[in-house]
N, C-alpha and C positions, 0 to 999 in steps of 0.2 A: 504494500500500500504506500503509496506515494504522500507522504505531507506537505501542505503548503505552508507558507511561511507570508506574513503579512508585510515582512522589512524583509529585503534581498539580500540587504545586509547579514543577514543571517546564516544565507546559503554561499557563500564562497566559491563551492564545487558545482560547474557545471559540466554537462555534457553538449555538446556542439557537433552538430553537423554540416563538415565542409561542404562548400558549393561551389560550382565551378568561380571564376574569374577572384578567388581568393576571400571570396565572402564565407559567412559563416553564421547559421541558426542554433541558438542555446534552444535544444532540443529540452531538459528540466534543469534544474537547478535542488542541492542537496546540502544537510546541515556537513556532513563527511565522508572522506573519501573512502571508505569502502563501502556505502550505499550508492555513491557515483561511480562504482566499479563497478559491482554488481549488474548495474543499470546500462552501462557499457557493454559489459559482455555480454547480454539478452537482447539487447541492439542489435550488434554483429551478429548473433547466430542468426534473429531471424530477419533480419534487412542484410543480405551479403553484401549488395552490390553499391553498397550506401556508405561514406566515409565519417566515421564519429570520432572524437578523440573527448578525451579529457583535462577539463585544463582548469586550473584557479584560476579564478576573475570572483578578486573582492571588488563589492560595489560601494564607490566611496557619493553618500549623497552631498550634492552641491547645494551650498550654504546664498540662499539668495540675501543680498542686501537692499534694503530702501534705503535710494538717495538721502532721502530728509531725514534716516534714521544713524546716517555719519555726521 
């Protein structure tokens, strides 16, 4: 069963799937790395033809400022 996570922040570990011209879709997102292994390997068996990898991408949230609030 897969959890969601309400802050992205949280899941560090995603799974990603290359696409041609060097793009790439974070297929889920996971609190740790051996639930994003897991999740990798049952990818690959059953999408062969399909290229996933795993990769850390912590997500840092960008801090907006208001002008009138410097």
């Amino acid at each position: 069963m897969i959890e969601r996570s309400s802050h992205l922040q949280d899941c560090p570990w995603a799974v990603v799937r290359i696409l041609p011209k060097f793009q790439r879709c974070v297929v889920a997102r996971y609190y740790n790395r051996q639930d994003a292994d897991d999740s990798l390997r049952l990818l690959r068996r059953f999408i062969p033809a399909a290229v996933f990898e795993l990769i850390f991408d912590p997500v840092v949230e960008k801090i907006l400022v208001n002008k009138s609030d410097v």
